[in-house]
VOGU-3710 file (C-alpha; in Angstrom, 3 decimals, decimal comma):
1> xxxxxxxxxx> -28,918/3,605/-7,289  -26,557/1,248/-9,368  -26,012/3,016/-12,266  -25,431/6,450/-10,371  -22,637/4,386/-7,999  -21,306/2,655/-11,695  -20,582/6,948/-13,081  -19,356/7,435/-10,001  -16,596/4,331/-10,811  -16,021/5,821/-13,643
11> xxxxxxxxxx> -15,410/9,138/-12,517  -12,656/7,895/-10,170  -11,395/6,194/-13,489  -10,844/9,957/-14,941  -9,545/11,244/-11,924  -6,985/8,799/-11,462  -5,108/9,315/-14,441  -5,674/12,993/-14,224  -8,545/13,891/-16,649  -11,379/16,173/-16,571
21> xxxxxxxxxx> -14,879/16,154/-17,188  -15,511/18,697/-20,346  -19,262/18,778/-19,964  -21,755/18,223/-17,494  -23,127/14,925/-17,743  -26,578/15,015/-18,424  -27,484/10,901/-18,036  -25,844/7,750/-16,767  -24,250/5,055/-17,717  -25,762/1,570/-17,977
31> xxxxxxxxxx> -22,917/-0,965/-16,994  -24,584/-2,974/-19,783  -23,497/0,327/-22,365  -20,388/0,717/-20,994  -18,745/-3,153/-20,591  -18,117/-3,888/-24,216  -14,635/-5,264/-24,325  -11,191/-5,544/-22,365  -10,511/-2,415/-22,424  -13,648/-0,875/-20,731
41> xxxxxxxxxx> -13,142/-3,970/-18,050  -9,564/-2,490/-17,542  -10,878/1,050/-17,087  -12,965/-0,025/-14,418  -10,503/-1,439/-12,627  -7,909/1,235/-13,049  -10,972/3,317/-11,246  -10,633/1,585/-7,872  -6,781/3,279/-7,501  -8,207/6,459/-7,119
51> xxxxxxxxxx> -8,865/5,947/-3,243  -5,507/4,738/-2,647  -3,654/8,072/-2,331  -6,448/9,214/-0,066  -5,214/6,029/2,190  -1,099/7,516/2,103  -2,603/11,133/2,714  -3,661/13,038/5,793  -5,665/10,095/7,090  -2,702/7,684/7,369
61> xxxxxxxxxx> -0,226/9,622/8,618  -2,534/11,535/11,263  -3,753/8,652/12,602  -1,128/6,204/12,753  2,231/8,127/12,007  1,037/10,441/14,572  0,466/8,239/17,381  3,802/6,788/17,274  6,464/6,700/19,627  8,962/8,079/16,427
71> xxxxxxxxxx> 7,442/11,703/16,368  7,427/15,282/18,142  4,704/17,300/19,332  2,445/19,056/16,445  1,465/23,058/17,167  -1,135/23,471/18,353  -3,053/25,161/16,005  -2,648/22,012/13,708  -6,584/21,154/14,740  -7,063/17,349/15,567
81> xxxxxxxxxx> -3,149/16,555/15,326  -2,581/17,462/18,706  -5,438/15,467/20,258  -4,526/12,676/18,123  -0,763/12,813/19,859  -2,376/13,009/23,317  -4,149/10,490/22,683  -7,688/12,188/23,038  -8,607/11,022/19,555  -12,604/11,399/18,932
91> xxxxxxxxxx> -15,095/9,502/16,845  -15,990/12,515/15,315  -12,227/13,440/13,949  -12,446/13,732/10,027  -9,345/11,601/10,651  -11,083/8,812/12,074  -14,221/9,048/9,695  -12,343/9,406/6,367  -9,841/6,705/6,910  -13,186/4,279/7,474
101> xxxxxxxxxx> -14,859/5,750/4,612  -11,961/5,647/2,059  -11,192/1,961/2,738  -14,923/1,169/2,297  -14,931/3,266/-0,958  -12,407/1,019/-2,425  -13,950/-2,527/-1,153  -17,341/-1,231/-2,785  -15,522/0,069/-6,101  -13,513/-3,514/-6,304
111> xxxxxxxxxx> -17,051/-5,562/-4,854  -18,538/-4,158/-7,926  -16,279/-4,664/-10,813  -15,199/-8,444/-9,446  -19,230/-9,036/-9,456  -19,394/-7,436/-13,621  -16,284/-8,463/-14,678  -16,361/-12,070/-16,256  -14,088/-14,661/-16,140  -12,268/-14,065/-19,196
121> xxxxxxxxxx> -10,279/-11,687/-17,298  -8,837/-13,293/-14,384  -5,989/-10,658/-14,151  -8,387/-7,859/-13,848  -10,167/-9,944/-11,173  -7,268/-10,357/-9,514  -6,316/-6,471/-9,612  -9,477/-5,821/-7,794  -9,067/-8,311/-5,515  -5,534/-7,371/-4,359
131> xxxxxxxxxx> -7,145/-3,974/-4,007  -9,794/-4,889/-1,655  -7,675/-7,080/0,546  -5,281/-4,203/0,573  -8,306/-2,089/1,971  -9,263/-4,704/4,294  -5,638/-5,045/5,445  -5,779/-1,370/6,785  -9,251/-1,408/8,059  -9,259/-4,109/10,344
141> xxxxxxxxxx> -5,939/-2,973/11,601  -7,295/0,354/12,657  -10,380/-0,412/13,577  -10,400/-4,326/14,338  -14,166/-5,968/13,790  -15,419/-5,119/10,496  -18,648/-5,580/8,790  -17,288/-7,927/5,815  -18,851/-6,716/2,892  -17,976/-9,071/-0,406
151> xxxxxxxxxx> -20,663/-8,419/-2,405  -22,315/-5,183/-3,840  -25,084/-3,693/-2,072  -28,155/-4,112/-4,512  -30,648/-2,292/-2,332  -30,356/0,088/1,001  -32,285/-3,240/2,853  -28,394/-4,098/2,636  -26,735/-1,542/3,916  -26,360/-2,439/8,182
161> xxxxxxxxxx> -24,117/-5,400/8,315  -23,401/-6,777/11,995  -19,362/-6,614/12,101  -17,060/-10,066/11,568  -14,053/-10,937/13,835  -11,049/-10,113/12,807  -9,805/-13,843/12,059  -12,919/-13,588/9,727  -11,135/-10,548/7,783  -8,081/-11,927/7,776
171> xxxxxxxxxx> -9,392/-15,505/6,023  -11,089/-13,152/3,590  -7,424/-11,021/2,652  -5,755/-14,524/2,484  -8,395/-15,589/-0,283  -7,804/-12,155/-1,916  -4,202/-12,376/-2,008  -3,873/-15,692/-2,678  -5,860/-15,592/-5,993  -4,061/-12,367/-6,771
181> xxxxxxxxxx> -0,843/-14,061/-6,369  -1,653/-16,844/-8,773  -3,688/-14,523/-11,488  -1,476/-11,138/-11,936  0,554/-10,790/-14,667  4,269/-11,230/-14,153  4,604/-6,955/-15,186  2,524/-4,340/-14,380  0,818/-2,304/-17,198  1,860/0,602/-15,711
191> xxxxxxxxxx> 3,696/1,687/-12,818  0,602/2,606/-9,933  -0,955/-0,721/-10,639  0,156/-4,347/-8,893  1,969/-7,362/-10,252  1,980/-10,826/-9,105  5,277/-9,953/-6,988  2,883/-7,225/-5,604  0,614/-9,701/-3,598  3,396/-12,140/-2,994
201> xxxxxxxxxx> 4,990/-9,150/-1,302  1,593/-7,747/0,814  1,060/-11,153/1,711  4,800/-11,331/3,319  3,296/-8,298/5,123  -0,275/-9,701/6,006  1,480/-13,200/7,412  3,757/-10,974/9,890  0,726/-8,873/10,913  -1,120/-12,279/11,635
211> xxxxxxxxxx> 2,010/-13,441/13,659  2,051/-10,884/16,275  -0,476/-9,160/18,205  -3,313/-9,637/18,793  -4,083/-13,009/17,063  -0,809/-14,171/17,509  -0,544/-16,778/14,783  3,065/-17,514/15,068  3,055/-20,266/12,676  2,465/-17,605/10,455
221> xxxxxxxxxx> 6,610/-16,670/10,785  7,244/-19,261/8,511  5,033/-17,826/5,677  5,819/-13,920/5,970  9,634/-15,004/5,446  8,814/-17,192/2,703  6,837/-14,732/0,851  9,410/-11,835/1,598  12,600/-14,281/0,066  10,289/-14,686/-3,429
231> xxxxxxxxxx> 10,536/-11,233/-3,516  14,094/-11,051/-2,881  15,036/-13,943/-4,731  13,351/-13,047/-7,622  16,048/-10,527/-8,605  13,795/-7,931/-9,895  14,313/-5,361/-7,825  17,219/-3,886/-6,670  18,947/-1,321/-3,284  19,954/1,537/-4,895
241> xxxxxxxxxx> 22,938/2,814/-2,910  21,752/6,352/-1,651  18,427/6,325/0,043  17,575/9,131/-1,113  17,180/8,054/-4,645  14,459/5,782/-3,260  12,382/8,826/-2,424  13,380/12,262/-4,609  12,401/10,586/-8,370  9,717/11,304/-10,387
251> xxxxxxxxxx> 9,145/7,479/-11,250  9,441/3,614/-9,292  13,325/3,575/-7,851  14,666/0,172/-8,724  13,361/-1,599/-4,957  9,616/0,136/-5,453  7,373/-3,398/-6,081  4,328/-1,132/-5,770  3,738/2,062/-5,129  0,986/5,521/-5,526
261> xxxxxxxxxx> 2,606/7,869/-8,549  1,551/11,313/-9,604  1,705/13,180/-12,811  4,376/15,737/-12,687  2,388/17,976/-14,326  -0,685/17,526/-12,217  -0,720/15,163/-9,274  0,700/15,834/-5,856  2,342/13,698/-2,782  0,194/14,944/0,276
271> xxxxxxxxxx> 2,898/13,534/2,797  4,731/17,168/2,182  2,530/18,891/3,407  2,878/17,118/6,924  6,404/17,814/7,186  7,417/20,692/5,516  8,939/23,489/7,038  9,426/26,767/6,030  8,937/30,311/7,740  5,195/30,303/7,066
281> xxxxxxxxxx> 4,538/26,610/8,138  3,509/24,317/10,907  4,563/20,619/10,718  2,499/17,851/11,863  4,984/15,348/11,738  7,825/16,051/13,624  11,191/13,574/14,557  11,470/12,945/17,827  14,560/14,028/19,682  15,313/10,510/21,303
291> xxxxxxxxxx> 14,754/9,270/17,444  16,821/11,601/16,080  19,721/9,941/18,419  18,921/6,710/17,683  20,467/6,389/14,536  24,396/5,413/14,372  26,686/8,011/12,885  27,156/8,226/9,260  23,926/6,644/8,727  22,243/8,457/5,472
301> xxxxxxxxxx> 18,606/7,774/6,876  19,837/10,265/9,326  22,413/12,931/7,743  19,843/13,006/4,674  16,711/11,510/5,713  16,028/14,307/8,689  17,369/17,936/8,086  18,775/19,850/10,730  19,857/23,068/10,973  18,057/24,050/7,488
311> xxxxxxxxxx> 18,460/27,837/6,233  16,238/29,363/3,873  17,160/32,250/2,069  16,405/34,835/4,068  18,918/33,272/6,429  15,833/31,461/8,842  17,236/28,654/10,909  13,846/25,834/10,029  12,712/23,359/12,724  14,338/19,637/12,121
321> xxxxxxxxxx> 12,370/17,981/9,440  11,811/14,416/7,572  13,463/15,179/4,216  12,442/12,230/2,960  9,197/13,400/0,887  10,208/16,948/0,618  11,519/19,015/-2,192  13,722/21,734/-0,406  13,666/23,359/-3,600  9,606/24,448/-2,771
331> xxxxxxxxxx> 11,138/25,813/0,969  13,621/28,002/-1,095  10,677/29,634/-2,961  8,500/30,019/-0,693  5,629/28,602/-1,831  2,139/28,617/-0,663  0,628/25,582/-0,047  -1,776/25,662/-2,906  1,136/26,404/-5,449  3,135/23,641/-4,087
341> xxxxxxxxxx> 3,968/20,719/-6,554  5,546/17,707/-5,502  5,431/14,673/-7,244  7,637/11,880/-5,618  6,227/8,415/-5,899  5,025/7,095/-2,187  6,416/3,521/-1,965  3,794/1,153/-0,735  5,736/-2,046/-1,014  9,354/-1,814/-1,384
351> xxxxxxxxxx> 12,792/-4,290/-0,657  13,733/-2,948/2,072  10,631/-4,036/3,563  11,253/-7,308/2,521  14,362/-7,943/3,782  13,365/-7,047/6,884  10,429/-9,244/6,981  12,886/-12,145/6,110  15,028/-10,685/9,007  12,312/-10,542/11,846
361> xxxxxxxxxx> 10,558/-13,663/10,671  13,755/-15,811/10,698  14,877/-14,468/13,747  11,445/-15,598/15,505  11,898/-19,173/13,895  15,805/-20,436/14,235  17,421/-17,178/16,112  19,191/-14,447/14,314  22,604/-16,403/12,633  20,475/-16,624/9,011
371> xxxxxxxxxx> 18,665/-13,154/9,903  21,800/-11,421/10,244  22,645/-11,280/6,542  19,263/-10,160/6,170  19,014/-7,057/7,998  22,640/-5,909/7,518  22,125/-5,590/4,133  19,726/-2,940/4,566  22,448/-1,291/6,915  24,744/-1,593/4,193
381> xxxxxxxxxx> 22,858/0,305/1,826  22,373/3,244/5,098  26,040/3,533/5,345  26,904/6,934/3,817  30,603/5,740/3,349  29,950/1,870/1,935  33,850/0,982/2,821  33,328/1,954/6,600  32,485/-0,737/8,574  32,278/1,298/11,237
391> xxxxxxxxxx> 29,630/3,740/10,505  26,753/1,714/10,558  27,637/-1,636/11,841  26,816/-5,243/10,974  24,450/-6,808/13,734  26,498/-9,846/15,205  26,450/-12,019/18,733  23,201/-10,680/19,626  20,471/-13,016/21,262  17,151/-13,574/20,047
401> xxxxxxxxxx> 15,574/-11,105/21,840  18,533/-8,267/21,550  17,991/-8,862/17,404  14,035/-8,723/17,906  14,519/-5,313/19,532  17,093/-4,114/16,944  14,992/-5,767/13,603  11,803/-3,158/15,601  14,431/-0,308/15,440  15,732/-0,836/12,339
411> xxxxxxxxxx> 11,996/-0,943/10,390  11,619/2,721/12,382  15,413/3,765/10,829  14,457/2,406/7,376  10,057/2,798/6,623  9,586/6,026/8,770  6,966/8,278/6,996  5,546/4,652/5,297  2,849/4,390/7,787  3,910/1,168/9,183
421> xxxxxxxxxx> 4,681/2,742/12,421  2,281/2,808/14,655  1,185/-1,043/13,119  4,324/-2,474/14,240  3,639/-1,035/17,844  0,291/-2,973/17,730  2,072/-5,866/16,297  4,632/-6,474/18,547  2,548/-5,313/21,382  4,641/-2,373/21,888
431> xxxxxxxxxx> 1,566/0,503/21,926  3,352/1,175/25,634  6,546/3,035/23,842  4,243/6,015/23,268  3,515/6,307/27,164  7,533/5,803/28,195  8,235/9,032/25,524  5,458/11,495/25,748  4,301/10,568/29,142  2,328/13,105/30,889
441> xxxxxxxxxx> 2,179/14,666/27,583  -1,116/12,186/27,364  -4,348/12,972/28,013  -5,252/9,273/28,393  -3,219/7,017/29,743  -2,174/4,232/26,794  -4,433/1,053/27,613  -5,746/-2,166/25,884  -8,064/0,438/23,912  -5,040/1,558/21,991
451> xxxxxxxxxx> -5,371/-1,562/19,799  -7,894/0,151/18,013  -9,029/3,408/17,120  -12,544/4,398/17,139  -15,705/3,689/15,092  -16,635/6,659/13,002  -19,650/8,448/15,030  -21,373/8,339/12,041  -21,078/4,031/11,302  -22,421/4,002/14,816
461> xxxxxxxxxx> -25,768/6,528/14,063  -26,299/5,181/10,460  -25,096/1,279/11,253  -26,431/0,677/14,408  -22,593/-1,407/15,131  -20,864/-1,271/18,611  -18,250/1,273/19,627  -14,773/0,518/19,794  -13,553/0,418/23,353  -12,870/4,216/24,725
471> x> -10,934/5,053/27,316
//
């Protein structure tokens, strides 16, 4: 059992920098063949990544994008999408199953290389662990109580593991990041994989989850803006001016701290197909008209960021769409979906992000005087004419609770698409936005079972762990 789960780590090692297998293998691989040096140690690690674009795929963005208060309603015919916007969402959605089983993929790839790799390699140790905390991070916000697995399973005795509370999971990221953020290298190797700026950054992100709902650890404030000014502070990254040079490169735009890339030649950002439109397609994730609206004029996250009005050359007038991942270039031709190509970096971590962090936390702890010069920096960089002061205002005389509201807004203007959406609902204890825009649209009524989504069917049969509440 361990040395077929070790090829299969290996394996994922191929696959994530785009090789393929010549032959068939015939026999596995002994760990004790295969760790020989750095090197092999660093392949192993490189392995776990090869989950994390099935995180910022379909199962992300159907399951949390979706049920947001920021999108329209999906055809019909787009299978479990529409249930998932009426909230009707089942155990049994590949949705809900994948997500569960992806995130668990990657805590058992990292479980095992932390437990082979020695200590010589603290920076490879660390990788993993950033890895599995960033796992953990999405898990127990979908799905709350966990079984907290930190070791490899030796034998199947192991597999059913009652679940931990969620303050359990949390402690456990914390540990993760924390060692991360003291044992990363300064740089990257490569662009895909995390520096120590990385987990200073997804901690920023981790303390404002732990602030807000449903734990509610508002000390926590303090930390997230901390965390977010390193990152700002540290002057390595940069706003470039036009937003959309965030999104339409082949490689990291100056802000990216971390992010999932693709070979141009070979690898393929998912999100497209989710919000392309074209004559022979059917978008999941449509903008919402109220969100279209929302934005102020001559703000580029608008007048680029969503496409109205589109043409395609045989003169077809295209439903609205989020430009933001999608090459129009590909609507123009025509292409089918297996011939489309795109290969725009998803940011996972970016400034932006940070700044807005800094904004919201600050804002919680003093008011919004310091926050101010925190979030209208990001509106800066929206204005599509930088010497207008006009389009796209600077915040200013707002209360505490009129900048909270506009900080919420502004993270919806500025990480659309990012999958932070539906999070910051739960977060902010907000889940009740989704009722006030689709309303009877709904099957279900939104309730304190929105908090969560629900256990795979098949954790329940195979686990023998409770079911998420239902409504």
């Amino acid at each position: 059992m361990k040395r077929k789960y070790f090829f299969m780590l290996l394996i994922s090692a191929g696959l994530f920098y785009g090789c393929s297998l010549e032959e068939e293998p015939r026999t596995f691989i002994s760990p004790n063949v295969f760790f020989t040096n750095e090197a092999s140690y660093d392949a192993a690690v490189v392995g776990i990544y090869s989950d994390i674009g099935n995180i910022w795929g379909g199962n992300q963005l159907m399951m949390t994008e979706m049920f947001s208060d920021i999108y329209d309603t999906p055809d019909e015919s787009n299978e479990q999408a529409l249930p998932t916007y009426q909230n009707n969402t089942q155990p049994f959605f590949y949705n809900v199953r994948d997500l569960w089983s992806t995130g668990y993929a990657i805590v058992k790839n990292a479980n095992f290389v932390i437990s082979k790799t020695p200590d010589d390699y603290p920076g490879l140790i660390a990788e993993a662990r950033f890895l599995r905390a960033y796992a953990y991070f999405h898990l127990v916000q979908f799905y709350g109580k966990l079984p907290l697995r930190k070791t490899p399973v030796e034998d199947y005795a192991e597999v059913q593991l009652s679940r931990s509370s969620e303050q359990e999971i949390y402690d456990f990221i914390l540990e993760d990041l924390l060692y991360a953020e003291s044992s990363l290298p300064d740089y990257a190797p490569l662009e895909g994989r995390v520096s120590k700026l990385a987990a200073t950054a997804l901690l920023a992100k981790v303390y404002l989850t732990l602030a807000g709902n449903p734990l509610n650890k508002t000390e926590y404030f303090a930390a997230a803006r901390d965390r977010a000014l390193t990152v700002i502070n540290s002057g390595r990254y940069t706003l470039p001016e036009t937003y959309a040079d965030v999104f339409h490169t082949t490689n990291y735009s100056p802000e990216v701290i971390w992010g999932k890339v693709y070979d141009p030649q070979k690898g393929n950002n998912s999100i497209t197909y989710f919000v392309m439109t074209s004559a022979g397609y059917k978008p999941i994730l449509l903008p919402a008209p109220w969100f279209i609206n929302s934005f102020s004029a001559g703000d580029q996250r608008k007048k680029w960021g969503i496409n109205e009005g589109y043409t395609d050359p045989g003169g077809n007038v295209l439903k609205t769409f989020f430009q933001k991942f999608v090459n129009n270039a590909n609507i123009d031709a025509d292409l089918s979906v297996s011939a489309m190509i795109t290969s725009y970096p998803i940011p996972i971590l970016r400034l932006a992000e940070m700044y807005l962090i800094a904004a919201e936390a600050e804002n919680e702890i003093n008011g919004p005087a310091q926050a101010y010069s925190y979030i209208n920096k990001i509106r800066w960089r929206a204005r599509t004419d930088k010497n207008d002061p006009a389009s796209v205002p600077d915040l200013k005389e707002l209360t505490k609770e009129q900048f909270r509201e506009a900080v919420y807004l502004e993270r919806k203007h500025e990480l659309h698409l990012e999958g932070s959406t539906w999070m910051d609902l739960k977060r902010t204890n907000n889940l009740q936005r989704i009722q006030d825009v689709r309303g009877n649209g709904l099957t279900h009524p939104i309730g304190i079972y929105n908090q969560t989504w629900p256990i795979p069917d098949t954790e329940i049969t195979n686990n023998n762990i409770e079911q998420n509440p239902l409504p």
